[in-house]
CHARMM internal coordinates of N, CA and C (Angstrom, degrees):
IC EDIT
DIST 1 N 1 CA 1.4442
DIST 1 CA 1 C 1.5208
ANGL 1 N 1 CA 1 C 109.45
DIST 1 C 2 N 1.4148
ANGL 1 CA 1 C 2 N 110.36
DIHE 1 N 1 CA 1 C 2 N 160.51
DIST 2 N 2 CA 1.0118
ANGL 1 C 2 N 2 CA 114.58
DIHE 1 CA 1 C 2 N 2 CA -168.34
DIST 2 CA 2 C 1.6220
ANGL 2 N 2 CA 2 C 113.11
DIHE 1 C 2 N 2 CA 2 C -144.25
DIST 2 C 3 N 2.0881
ANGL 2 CA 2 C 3 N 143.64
DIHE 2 N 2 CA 2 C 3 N 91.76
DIST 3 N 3 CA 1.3919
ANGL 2 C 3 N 3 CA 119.72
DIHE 2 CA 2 C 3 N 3 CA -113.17
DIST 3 CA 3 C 1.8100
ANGL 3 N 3 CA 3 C 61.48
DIHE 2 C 3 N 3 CA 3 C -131.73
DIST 3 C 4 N 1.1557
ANGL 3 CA 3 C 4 N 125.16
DIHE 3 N 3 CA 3 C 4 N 168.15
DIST 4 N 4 CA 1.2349
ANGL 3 C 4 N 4 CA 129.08
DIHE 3 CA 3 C 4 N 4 CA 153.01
DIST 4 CA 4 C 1.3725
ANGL 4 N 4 CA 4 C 116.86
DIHE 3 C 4 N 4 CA 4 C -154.83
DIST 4 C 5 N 1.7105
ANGL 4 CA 4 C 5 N 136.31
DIHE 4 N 4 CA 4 C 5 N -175.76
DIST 5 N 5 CA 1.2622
ANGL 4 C 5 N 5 CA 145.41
DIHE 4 CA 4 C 5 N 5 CA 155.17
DIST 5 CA 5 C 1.2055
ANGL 5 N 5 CA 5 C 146.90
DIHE 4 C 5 N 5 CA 5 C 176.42
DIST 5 C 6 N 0.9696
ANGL 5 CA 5 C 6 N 118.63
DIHE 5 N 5 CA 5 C 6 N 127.32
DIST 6 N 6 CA 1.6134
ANGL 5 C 6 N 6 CA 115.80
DIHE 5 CA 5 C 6 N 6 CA -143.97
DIST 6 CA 6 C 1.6337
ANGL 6 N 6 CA 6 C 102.82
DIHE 5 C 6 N 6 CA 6 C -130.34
DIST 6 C 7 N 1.4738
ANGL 6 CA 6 C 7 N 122.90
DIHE 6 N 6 CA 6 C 7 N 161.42
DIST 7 N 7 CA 0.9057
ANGL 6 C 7 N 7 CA 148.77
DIHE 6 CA 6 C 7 N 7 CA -175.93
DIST 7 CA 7 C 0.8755
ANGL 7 N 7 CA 7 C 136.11
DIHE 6 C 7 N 7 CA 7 C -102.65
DIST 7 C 8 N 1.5370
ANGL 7 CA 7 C 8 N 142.96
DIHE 7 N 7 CA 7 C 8 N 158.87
DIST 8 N 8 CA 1.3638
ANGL 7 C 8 N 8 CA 133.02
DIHE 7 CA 7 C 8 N 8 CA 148.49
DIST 8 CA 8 C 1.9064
ANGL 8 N 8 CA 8 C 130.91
DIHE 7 C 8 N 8 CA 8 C -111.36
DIST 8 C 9 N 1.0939
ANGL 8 CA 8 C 9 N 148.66
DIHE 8 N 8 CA 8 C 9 N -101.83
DIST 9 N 9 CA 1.5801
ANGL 8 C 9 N 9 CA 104.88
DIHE 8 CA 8 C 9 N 9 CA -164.88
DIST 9 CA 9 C 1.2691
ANGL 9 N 9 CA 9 C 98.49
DIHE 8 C 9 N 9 CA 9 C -106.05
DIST 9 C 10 N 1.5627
ANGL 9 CA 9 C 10 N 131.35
DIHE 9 N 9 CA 9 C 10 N 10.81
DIST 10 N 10 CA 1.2329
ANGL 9 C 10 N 10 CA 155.81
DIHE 9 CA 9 C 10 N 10 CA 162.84
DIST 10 CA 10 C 1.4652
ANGL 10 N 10 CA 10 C 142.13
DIHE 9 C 10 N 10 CA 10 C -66.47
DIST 10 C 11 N 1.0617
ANGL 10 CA 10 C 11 N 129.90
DIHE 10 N 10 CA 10 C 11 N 92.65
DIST 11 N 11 CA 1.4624
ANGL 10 C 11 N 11 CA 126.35
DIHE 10 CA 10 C 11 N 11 CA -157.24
DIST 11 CA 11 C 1.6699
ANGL 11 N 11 CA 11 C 96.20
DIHE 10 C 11 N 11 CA 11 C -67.14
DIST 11 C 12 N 1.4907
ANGL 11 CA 11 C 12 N 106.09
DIHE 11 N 11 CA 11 C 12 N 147.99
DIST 12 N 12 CA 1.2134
ANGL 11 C 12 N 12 CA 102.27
DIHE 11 CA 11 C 12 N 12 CA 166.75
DIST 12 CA 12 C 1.5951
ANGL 12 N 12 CA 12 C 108.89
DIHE 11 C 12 N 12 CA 12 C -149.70
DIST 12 C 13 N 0.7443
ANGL 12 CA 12 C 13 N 122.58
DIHE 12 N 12 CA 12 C 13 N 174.01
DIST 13 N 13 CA 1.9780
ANGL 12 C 13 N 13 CA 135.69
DIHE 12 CA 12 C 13 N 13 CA -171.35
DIST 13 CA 13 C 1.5356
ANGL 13 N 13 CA 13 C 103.00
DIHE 12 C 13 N 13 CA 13 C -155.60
DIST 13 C 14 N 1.5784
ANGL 13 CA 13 C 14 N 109.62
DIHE 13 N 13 CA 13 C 14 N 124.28
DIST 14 N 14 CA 1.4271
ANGL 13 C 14 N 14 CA 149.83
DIHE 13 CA 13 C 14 N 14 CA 169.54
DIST 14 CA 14 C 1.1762
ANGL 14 N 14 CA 14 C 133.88
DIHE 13 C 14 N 14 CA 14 C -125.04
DIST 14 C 15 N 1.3593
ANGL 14 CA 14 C 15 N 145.20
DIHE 14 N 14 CA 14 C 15 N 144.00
DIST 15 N 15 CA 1.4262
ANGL 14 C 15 N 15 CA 142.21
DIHE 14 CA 14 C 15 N 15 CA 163.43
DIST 15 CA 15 C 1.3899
ANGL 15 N 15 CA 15 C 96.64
DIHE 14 C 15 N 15 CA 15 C -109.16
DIST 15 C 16 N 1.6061
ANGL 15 CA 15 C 16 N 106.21
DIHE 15 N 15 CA 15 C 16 N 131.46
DIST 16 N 16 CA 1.1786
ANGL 15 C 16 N 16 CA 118.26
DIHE 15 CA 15 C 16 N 16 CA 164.15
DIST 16 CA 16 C 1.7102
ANGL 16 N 16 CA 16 C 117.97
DIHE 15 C 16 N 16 CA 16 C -128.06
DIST 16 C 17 N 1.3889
ANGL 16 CA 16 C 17 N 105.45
DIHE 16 N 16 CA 16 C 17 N 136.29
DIST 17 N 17 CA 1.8607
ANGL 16 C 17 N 17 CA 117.80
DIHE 16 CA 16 C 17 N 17 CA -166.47
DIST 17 CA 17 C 1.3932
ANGL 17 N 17 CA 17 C 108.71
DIHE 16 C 17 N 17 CA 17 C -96.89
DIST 17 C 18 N 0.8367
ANGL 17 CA 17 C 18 N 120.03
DIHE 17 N 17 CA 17 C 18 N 133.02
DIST 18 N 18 CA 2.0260
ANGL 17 C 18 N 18 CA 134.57
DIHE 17 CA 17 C 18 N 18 CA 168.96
DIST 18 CA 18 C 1.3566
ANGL 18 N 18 CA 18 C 108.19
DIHE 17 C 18 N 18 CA 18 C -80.23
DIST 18 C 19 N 0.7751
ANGL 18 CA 18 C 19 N 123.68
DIHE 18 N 18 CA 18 C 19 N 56.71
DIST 19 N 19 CA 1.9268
ANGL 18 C 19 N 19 CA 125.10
DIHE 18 CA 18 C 19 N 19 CA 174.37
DIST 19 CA 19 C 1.5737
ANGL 19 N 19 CA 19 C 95.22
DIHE 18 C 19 N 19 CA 19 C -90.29
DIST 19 C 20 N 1.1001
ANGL 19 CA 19 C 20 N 121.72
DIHE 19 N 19 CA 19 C 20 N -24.23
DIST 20 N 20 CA 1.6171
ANGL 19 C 20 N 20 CA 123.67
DIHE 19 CA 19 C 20 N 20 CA 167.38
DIST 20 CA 20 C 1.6218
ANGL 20 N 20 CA 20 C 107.17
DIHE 19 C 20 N 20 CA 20 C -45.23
DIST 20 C 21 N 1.1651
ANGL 20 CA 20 C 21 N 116.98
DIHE 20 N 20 CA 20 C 21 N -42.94
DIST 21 N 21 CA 1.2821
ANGL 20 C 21 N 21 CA 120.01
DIHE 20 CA 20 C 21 N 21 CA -162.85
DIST 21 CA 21 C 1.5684
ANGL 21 N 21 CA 21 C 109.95
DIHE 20 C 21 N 21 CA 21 C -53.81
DIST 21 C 22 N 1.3123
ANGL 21 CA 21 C 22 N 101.69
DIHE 21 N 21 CA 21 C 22 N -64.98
DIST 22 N 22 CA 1.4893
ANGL 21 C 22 N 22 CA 114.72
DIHE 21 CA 21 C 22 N 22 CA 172.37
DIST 22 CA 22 C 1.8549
ANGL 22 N 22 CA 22 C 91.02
DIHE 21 C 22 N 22 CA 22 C 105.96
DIST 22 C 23 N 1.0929
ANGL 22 CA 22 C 23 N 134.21
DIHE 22 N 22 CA 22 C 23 N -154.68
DIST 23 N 23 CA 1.5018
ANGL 22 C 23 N 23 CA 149.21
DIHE 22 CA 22 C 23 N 23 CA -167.71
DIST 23 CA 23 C 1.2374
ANGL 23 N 23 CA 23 C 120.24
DIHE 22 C 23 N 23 CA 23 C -69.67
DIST 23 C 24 N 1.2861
ANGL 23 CA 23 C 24 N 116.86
DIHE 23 N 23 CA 23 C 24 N -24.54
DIST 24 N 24 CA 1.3959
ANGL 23 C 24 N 24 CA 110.50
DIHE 23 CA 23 C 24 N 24 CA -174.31
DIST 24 CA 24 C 1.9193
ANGL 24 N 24 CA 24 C 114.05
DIHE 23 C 24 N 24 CA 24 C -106.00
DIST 24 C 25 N 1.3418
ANGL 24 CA 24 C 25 N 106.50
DIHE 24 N 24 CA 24 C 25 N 154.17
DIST 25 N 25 CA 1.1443
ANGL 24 C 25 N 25 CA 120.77
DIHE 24 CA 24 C 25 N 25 CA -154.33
DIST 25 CA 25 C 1.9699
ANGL 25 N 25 CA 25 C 107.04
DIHE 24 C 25 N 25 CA 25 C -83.74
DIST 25 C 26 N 1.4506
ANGL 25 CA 25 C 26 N 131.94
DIHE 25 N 25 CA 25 C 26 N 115.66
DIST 26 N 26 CA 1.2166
ANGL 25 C 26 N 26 CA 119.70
DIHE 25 CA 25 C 26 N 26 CA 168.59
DIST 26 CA 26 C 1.5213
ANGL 26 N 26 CA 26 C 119.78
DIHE 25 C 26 N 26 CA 26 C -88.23
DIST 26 C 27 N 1.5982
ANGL 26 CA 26 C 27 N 116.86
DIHE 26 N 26 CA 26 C 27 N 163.17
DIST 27 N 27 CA 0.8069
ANGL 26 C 27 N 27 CA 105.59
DIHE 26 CA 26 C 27 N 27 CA 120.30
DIST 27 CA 27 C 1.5215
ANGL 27 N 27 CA 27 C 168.83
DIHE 26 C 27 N 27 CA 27 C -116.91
DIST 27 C 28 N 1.5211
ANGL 27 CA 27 C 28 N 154.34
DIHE 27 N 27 CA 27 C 28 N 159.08
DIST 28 N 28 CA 1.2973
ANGL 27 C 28 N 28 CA 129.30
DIHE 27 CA 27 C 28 N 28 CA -135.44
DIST 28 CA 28 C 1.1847
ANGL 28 N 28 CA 28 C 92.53
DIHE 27 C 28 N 28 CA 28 C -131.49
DIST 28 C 29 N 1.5051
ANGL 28 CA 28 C 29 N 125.70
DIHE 28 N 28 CA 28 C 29 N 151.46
DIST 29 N 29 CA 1.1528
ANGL 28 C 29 N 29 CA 153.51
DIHE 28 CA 28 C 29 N 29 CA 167.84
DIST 29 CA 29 C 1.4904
ANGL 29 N 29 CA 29 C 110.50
DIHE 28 C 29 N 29 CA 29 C -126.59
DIST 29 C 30 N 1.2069
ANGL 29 CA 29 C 30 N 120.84
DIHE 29 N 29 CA 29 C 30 N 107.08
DIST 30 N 30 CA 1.9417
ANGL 29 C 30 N 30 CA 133.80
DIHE 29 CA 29 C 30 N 30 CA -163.85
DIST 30 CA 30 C 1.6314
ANGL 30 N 30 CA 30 C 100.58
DIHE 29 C 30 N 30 CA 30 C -119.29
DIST 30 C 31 N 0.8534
ANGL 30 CA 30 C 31 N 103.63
DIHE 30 N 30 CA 30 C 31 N 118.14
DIST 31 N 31 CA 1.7289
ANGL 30 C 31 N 31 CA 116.91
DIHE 30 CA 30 C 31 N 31 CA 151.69
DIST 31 CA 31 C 1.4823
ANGL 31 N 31 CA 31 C 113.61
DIHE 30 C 31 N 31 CA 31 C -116.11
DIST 31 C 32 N 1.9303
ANGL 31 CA 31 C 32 N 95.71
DIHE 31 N 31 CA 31 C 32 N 124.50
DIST 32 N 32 CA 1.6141
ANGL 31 C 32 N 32 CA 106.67
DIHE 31 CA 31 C 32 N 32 CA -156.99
DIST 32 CA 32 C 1.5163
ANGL 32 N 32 CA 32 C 85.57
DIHE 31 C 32 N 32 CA 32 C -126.67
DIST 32 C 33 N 1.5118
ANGL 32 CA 32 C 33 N 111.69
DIHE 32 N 32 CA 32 C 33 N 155.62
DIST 33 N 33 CA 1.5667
ANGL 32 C 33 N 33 CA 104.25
DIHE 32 CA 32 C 33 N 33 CA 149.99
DIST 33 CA 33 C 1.1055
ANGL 33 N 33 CA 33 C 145.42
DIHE 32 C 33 N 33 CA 33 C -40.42
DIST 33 C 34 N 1.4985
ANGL 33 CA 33 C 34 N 142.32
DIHE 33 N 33 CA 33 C 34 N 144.47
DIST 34 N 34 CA 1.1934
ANGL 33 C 34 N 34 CA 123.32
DIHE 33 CA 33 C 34 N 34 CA -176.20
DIST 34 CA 34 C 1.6707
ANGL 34 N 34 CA 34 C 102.71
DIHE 33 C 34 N 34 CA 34 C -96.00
DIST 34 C 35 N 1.3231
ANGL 34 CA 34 C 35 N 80.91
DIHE 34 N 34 CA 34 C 35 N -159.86
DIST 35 N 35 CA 1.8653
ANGL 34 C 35 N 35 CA 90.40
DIHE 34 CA 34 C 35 N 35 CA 173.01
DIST 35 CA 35 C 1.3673
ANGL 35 N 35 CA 35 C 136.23
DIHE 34 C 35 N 35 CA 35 C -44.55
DIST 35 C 36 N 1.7485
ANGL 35 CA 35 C 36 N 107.99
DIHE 35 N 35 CA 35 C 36 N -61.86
DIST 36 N 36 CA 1.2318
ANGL 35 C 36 N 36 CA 149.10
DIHE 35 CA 35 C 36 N 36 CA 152.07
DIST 36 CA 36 C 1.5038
ANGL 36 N 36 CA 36 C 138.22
DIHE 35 C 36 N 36 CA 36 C -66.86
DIST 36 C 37 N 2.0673
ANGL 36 CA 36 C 37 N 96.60
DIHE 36 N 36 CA 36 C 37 N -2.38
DIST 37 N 37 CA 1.5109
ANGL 36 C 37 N 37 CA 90.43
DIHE 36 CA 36 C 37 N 37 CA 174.90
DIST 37 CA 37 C 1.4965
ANGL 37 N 37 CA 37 C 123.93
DIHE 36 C 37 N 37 CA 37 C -55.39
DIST 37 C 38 N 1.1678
ANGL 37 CA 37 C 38 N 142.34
DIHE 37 N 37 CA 37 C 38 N -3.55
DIST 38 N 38 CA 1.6015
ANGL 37 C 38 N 38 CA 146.81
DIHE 37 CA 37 C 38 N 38 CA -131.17
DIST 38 CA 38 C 1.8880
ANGL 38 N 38 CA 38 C 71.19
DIHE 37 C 38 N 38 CA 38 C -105.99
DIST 38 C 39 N 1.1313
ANGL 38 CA 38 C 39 N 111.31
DIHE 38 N 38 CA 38 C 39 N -66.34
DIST 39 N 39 CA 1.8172
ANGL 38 C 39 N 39 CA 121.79
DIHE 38 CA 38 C 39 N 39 CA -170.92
DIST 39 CA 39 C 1.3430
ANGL 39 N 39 CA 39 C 116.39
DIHE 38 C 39 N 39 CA 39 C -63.98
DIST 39 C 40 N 1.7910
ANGL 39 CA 39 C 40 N 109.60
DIHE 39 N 39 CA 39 C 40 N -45.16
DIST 40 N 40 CA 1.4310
ANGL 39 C 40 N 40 CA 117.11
DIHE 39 CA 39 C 40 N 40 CA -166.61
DIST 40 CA 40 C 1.6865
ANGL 40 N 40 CA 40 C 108.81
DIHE 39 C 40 N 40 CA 40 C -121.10
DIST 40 C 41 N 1.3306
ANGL 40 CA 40 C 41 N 111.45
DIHE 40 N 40 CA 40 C 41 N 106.50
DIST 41 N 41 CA 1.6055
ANGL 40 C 41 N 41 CA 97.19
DIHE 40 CA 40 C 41 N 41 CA -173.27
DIST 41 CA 41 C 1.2087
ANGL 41 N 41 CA 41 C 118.15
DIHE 40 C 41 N 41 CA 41 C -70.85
DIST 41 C 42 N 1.7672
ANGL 41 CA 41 C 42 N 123.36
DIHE 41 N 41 CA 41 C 42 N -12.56
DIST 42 N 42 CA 1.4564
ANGL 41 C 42 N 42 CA 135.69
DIHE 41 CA 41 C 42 N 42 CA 170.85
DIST 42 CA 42 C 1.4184
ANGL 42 N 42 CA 42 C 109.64
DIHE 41 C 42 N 42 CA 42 C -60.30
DIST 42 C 43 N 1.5179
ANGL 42 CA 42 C 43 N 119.55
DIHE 42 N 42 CA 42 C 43 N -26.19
DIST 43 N 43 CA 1.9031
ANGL 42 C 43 N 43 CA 117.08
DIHE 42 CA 42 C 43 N 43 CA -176.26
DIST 43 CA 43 C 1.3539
ANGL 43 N 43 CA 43 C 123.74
DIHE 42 C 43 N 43 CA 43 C -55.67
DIST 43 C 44 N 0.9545
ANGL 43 CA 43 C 44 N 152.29
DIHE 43 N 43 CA 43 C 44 N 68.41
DIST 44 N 44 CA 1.3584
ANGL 43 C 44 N 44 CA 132.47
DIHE 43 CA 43 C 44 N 44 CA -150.54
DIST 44 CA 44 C 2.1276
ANGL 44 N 44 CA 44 C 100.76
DIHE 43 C 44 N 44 CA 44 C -129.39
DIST 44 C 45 N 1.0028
ANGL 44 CA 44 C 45 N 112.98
DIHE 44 N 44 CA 44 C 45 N 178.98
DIST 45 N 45 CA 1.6705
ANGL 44 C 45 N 45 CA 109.08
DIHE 44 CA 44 C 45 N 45 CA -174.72
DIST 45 CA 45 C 1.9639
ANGL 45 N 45 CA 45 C 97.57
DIHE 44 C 45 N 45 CA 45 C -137.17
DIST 45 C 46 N 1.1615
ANGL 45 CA 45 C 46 N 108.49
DIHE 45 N 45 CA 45 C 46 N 130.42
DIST 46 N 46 CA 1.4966
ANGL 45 C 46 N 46 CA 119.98
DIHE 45 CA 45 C 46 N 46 CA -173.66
DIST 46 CA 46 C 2.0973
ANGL 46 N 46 CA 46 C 102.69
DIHE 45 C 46 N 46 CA 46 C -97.96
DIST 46 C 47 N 1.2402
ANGL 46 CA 46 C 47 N 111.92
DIHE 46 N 46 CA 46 C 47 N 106.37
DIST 47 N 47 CA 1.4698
ANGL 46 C 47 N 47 CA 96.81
DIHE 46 CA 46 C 47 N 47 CA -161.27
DIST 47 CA 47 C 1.7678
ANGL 47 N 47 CA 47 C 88.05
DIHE 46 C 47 N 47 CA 47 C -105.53
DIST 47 C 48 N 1.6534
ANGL 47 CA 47 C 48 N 107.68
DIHE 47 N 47 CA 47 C 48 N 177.36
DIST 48 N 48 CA 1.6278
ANGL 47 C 48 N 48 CA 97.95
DIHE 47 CA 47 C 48 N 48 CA 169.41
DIST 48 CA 48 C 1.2874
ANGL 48 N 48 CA 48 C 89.88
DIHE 47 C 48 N 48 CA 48 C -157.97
DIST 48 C 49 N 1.6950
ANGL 48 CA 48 C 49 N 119.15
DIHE 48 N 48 CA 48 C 49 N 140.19
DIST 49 N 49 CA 1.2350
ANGL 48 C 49 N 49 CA 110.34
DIHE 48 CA 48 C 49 N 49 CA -165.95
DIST 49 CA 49 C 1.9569
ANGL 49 N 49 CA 49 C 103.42
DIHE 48 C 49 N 49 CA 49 C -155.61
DIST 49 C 50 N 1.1524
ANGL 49 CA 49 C 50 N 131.83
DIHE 49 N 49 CA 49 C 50 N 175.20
DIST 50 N 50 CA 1.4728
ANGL 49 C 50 N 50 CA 117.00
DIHE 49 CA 49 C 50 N 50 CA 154.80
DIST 50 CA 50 C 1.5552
ANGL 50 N 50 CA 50 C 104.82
DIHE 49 C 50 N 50 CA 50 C -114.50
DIST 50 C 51 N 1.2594
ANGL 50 CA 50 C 51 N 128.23
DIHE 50 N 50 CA 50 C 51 N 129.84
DIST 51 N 51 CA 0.9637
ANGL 50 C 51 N 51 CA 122.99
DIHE 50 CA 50 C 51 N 51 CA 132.97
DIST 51 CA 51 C 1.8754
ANGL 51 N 51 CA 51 C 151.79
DIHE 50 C 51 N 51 CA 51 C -153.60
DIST 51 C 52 N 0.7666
ANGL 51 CA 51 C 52 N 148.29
DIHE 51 N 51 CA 51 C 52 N -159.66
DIST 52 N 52 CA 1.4547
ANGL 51 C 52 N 52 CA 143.80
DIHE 51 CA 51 C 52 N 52 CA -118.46
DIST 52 CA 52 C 1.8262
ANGL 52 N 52 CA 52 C 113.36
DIHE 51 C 52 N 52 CA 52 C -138.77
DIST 52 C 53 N 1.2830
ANGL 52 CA 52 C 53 N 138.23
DIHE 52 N 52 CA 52 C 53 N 164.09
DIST 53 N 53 CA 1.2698
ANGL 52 C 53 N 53 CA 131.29
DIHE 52 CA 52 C 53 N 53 CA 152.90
DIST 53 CA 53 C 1.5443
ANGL 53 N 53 CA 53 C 113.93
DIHE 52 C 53 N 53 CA 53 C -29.23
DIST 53 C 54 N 1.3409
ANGL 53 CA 53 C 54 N 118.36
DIHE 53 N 53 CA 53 C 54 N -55.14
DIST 54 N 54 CA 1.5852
ANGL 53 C 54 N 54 CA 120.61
DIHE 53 CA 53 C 54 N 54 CA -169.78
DIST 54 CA 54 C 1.7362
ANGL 54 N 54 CA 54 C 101.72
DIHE 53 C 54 N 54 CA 54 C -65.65
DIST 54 C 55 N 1.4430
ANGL 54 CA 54 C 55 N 120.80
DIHE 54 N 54 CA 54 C 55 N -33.55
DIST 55 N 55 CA 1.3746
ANGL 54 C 55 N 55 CA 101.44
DIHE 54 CA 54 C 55 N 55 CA 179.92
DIST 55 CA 55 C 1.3210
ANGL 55 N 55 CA 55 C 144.87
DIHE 54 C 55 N 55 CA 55 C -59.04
DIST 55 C 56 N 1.3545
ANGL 55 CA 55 C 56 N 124.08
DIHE 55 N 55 CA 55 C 56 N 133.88
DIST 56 N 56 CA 1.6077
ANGL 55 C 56 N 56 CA 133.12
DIHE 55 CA 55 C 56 N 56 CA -156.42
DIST 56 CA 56 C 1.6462
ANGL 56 N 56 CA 56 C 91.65
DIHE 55 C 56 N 56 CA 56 C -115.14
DIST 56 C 57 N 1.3148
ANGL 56 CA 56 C 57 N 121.76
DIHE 56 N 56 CA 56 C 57 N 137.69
DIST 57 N 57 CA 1.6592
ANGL 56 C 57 N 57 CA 131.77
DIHE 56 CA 56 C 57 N 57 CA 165.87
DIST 57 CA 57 C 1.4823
ANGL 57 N 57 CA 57 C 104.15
DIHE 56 C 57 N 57 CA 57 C -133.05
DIST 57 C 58 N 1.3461
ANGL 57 CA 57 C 58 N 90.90
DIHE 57 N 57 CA 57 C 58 N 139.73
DIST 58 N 58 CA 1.3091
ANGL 57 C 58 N 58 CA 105.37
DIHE 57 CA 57 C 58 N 58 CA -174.89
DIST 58 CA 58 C 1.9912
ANGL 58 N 58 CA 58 C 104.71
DIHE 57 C 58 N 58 CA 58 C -108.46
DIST 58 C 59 N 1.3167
ANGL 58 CA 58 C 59 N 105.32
DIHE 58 N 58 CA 58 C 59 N 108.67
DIST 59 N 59 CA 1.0898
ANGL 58 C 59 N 59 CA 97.95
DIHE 58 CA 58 C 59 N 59 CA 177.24
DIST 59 CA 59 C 1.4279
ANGL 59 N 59 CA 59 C 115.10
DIHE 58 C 59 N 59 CA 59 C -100.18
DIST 59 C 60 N 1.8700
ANGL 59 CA 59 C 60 N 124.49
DIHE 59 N 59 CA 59 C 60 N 152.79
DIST 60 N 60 CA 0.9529
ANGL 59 C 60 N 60 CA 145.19
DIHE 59 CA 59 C 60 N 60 CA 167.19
DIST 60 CA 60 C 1.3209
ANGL 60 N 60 CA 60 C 143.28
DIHE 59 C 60 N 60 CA 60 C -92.02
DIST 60 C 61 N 1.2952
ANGL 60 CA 60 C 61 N 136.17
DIHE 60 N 60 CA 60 C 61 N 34.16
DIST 61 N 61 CA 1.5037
ANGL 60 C 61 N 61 CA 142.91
DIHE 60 CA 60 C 61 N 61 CA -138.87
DIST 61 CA 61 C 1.5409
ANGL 61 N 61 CA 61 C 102.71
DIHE 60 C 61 N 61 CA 61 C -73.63
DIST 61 C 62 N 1.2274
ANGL 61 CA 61 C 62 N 117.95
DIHE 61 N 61 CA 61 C 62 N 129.15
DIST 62 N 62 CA 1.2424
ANGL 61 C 62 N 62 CA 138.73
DIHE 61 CA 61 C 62 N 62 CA 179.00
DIST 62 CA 62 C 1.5784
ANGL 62 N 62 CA 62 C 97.33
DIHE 61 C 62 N 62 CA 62 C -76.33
DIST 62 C 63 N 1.6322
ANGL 62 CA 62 C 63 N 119.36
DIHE 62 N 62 CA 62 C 63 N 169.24
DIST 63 N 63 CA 1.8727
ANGL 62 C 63 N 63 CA 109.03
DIHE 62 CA 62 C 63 N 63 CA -171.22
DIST 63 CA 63 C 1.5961
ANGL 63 N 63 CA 63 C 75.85
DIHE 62 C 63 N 63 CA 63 C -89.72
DIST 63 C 64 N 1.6811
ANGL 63 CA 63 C 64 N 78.18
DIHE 63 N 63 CA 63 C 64 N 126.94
DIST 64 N 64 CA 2.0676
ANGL 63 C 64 N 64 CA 92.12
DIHE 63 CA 63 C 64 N 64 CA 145.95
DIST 64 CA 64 C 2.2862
ANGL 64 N 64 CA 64 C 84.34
DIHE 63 C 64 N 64 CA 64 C 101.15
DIST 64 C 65 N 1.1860
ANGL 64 CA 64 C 65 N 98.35
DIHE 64 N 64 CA 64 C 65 N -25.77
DIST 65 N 65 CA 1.9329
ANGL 64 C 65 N 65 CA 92.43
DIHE 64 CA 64 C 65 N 65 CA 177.73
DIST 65 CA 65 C 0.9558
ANGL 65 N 65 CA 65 C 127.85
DIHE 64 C 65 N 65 CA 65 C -79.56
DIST 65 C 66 N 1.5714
ANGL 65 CA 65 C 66 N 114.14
DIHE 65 N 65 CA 65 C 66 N -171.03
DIST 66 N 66 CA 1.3098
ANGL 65 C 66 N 66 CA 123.13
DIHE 65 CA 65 C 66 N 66 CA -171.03
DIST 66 CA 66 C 1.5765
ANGL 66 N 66 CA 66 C 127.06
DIHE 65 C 66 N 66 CA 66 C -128.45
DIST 66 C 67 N 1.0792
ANGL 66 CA 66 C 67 N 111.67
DIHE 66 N 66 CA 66 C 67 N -163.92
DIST 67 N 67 CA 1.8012
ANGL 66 C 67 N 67 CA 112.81
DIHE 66 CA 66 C 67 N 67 CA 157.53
DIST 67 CA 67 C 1.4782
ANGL 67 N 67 CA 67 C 102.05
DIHE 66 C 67 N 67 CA 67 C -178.01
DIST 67 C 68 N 1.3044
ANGL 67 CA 67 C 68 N 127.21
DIHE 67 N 67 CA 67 C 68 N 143.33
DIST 68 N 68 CA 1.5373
ANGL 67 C 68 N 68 CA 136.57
DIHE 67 CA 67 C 68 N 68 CA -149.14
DIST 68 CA 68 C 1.2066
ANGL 68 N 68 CA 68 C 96.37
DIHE 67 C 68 N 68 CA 68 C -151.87
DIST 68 C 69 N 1.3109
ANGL 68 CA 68 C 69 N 126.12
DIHE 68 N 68 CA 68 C 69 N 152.09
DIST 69 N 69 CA 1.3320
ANGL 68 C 69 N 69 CA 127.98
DIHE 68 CA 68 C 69 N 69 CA 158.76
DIST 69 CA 69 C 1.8679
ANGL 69 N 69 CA 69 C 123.95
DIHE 68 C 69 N 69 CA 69 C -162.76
DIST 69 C 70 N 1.2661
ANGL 69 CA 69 C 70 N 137.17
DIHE 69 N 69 CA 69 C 70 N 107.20
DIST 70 N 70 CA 0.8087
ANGL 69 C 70 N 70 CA 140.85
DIHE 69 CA 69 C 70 N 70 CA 169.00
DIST 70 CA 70 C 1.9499
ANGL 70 N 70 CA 70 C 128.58
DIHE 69 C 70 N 70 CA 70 C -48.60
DIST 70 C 71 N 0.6619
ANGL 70 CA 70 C 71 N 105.86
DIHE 70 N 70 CA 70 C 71 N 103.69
DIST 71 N 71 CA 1.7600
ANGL 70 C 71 N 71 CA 101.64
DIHE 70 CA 70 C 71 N 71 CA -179.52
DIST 71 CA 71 C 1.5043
ANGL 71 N 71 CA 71 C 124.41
DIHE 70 C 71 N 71 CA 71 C -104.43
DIST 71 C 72 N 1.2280
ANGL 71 CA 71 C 72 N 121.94
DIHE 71 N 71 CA 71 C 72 N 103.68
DIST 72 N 72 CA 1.7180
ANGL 71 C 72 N 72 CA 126.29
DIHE 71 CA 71 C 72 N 72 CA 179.38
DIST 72 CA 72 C 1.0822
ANGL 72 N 72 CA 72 C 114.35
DIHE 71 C 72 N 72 CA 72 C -89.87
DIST 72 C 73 N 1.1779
ANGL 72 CA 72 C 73 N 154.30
DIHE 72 N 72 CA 72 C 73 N 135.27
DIST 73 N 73 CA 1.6552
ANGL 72 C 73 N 73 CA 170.58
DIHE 72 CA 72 C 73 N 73 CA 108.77
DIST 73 CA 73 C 2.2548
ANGL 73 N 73 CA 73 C 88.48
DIHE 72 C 73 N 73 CA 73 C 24.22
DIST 73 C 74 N 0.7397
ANGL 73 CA 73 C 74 N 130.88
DIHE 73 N 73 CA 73 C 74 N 143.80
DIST 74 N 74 CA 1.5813
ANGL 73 C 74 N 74 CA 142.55
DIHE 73 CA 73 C 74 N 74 CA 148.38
DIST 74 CA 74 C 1.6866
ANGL 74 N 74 CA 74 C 116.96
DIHE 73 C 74 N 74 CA 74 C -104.42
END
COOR INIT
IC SEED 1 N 1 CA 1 C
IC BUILD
């Protein structure tokens, strides 16, 4: 899978749930805004994590950012 979301010149904050997934366990590779994306569009944070149907992310979009994330089968 492949989940993404992006913005326009507006910061915004969401939680989004994987119940899509169904039972089996991924793993994720996330690129989120960083601190300074609002100033620097190069800032960004590379996260790596496993998780599941029950998982909740809370995303942060800087105005004008993003958040991406790759998901593989484990």
């Amino acid at each position: 899978w492949f989940v993404a979301a992006m913005t326009d010149g507006a910061p915004r904050t969401f939680e989004m749930e994987f119940t899509f997934l169904g039972d089996r366990t991924y793993h994720a590779e996330i690129f989120q805004d960083g601190r300074n994306a609002d100033r620097c569009a190069q800032d960004y944070n590379r996260v790596e994590r496993e998780i599941g149907c029950c998982y909740r992310v809370r995303m942060e979009l800087a105005p004008g950012g993003g958040w991406a994330a790759r998901l593989q089968p484990e």
